[in-house]
N, C-alpha and C positions, 0 to 999 in steps of 0.2 A: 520393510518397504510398504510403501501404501500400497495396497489393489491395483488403483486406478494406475499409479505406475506405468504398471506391468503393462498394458495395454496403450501406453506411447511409444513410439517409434524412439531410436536412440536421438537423431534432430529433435523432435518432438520435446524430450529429456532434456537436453542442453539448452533450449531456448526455455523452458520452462526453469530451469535451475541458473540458467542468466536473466533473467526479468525476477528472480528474487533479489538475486545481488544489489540490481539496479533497476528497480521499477520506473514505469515512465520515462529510459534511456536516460535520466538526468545524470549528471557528471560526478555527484553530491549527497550528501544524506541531510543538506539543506533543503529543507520546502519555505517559501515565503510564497505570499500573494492575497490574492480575494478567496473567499470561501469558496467559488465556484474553479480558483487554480489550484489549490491544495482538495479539492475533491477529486480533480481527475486523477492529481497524483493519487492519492486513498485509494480510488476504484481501480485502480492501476496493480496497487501494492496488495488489494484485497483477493485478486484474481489470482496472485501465488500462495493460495490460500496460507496466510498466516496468521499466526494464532495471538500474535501480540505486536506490538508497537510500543515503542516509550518516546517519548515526545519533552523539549524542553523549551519553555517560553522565554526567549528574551528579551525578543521584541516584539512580542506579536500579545496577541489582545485575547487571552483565556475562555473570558465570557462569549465572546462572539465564536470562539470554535465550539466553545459548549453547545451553545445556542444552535450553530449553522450544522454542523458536522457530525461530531459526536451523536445523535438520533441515529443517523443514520448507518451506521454503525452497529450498535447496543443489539448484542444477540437478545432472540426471546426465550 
């Protein structure tokens, strides 16, 4: 178990292990929108700290997440 775990309360646990499931309260593991609507999601999804994401384009426009998002992201 992580450390920091230990030192949430059991509520604490449970909202923190249900905002992975479902970051953002969305219904879906659908994100669409403007860079600035799929960041909130990301910042949302990044606060359960997770270690990875896979992502599948089928409508949506590559370059521009490269461009928008992606930076902000990229551990150093």
């Amino acid at each position: 178990m992580d450390p920091a775990l230990s030192e949430l309360s059991d509520d604490e646990r449970q909202e923190r292990d249900r905002r992975r499931v479902n970051p953002g309260g969305l219904g879906s593991a659908v994100v669409a929108g403007s860079p600035d609507t799929v960041r909130v999601y990301l910042d949302e999804y990044a606060k359960c700290q997770v270690n990875y994401c896979v992502f599948s384009f089928q409508w949506g426009n590559l370059r521009l997440f490269a461009e928008e998002l992606m930076p902000r992201y990229v551990s150093s």
